[in-house]
N, C-alpha and C positions, 0 to 999 in steps of 0.2 A: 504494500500500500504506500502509496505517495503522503511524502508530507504534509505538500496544500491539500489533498484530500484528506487527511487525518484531519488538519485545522480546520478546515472547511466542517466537516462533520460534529467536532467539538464544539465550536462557532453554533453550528443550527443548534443543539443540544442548548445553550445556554440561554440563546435566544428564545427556545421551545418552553423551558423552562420559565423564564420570563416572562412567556405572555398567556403561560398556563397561572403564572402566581396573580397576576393582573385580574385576569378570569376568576377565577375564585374569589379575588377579596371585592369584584364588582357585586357578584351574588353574593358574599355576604352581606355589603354593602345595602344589598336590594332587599332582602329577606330581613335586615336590622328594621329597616325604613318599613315593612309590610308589620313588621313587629309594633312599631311604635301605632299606626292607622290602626289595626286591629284592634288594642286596646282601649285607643278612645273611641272607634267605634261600640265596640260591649261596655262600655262606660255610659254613652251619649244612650244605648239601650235600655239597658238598667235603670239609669234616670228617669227614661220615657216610660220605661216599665210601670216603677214605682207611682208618682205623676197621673198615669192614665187610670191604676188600683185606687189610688184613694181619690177621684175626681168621681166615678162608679161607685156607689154604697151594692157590695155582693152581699152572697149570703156569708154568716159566720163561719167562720173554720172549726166552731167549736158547737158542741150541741150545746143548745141554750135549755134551760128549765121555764124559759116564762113565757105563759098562754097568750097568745095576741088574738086580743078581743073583735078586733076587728074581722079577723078570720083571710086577713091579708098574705 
């Protein structure tokens, strides 16, 4: 094997490497940021959750002991 081919070969290898490390920390980069959205979005949820519950009078979550007269 020739030298300029060995360096040549070496050369791509580092370069390969390089834009393989590039690659990766873009997608973590990307998946950090979908990190951060998701959160406040299940936050911004939650809130509307909560919010939308007590704006709605449900039934109790609990069984109640007392007769409504009304028959309501």
């Amino acid at each position: 094997m020739k030298l300029s081919r060995l360096v040549f070969i070496i050369a791509a290898v580092i370069v390969g490497v390089w834009l393989l490390g590039l690659l990766l920390k873009a997608a973590a980069w990307l998946i950090n940021g979908l990190v951060y959205i998701a959160a406040i979005i299940l936050i911004i949820g939650l809130i509307g959750r909560y919010l939308e519950k007590r704006r709605k009078p449900g039934k109790p979550t609990y069984k109640s002991n007392v007769i409504d007269i009304d028959g309501k």
